[in-house]
C-alpha positions in Angstrom: 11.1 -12.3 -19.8 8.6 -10.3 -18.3 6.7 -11.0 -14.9 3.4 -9.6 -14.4 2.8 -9.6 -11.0 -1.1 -8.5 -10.9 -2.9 -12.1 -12.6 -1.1 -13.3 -9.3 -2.6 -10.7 -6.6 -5.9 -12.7 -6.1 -3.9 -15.5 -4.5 -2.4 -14.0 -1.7 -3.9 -15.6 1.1 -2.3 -13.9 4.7 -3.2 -10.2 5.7 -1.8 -7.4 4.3 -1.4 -3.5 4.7 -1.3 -1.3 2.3 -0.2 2.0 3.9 0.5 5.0 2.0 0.2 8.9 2.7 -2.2 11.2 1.2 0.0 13.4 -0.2 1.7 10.2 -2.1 3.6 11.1 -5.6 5.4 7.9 -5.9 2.4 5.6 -5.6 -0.3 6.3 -7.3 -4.1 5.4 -7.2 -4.0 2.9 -10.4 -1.2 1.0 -8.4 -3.6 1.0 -5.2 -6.4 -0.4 -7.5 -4.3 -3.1 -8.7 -2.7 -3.9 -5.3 -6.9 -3.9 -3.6 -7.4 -7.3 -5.6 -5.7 -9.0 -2.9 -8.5 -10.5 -1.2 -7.2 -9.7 2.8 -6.0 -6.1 2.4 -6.7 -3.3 4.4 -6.0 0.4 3.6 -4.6 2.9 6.0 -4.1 6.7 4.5 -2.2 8.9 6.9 -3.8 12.2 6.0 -1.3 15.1 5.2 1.8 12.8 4.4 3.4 11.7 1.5 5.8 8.5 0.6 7.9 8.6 3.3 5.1 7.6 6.0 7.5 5.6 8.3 9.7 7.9 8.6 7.6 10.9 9.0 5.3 9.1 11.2 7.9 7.2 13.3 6.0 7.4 16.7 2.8 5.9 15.2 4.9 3.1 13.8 6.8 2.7 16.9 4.3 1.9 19.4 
């Protein structure tokens, strides 16, 4: 069985944010495309990071 998940990420309907780090090697841009169709998504790029944004960035999480 196979689940596409993308014909279904035009009907998410609460806010979401996509946070990645511009350094990012796990994510890539054709998955941000992809995940931009939902219709209430922001985008936040922490500039000089890479995939491990939370944990690199604790403070800014954290308050």
């Amino acid at each position: 069985m196979h689940f596409d998940i993308n014909a279904r990420l035009g009907g998410i309907d609460v806010p979401v944010l996509l946070i990645y780090g511009q350094n990012d090697c796990v994510i890539n841009e054709a998955t941000f495309y992809q995940l931009r169709r939902i219709p209430q998504a922001a985008e936040l790029i922490v500039k000089g990071h890479d995939h491990f944004v939370p944990l690199t960035t604790s403070l800014f999480f954290n308050t």
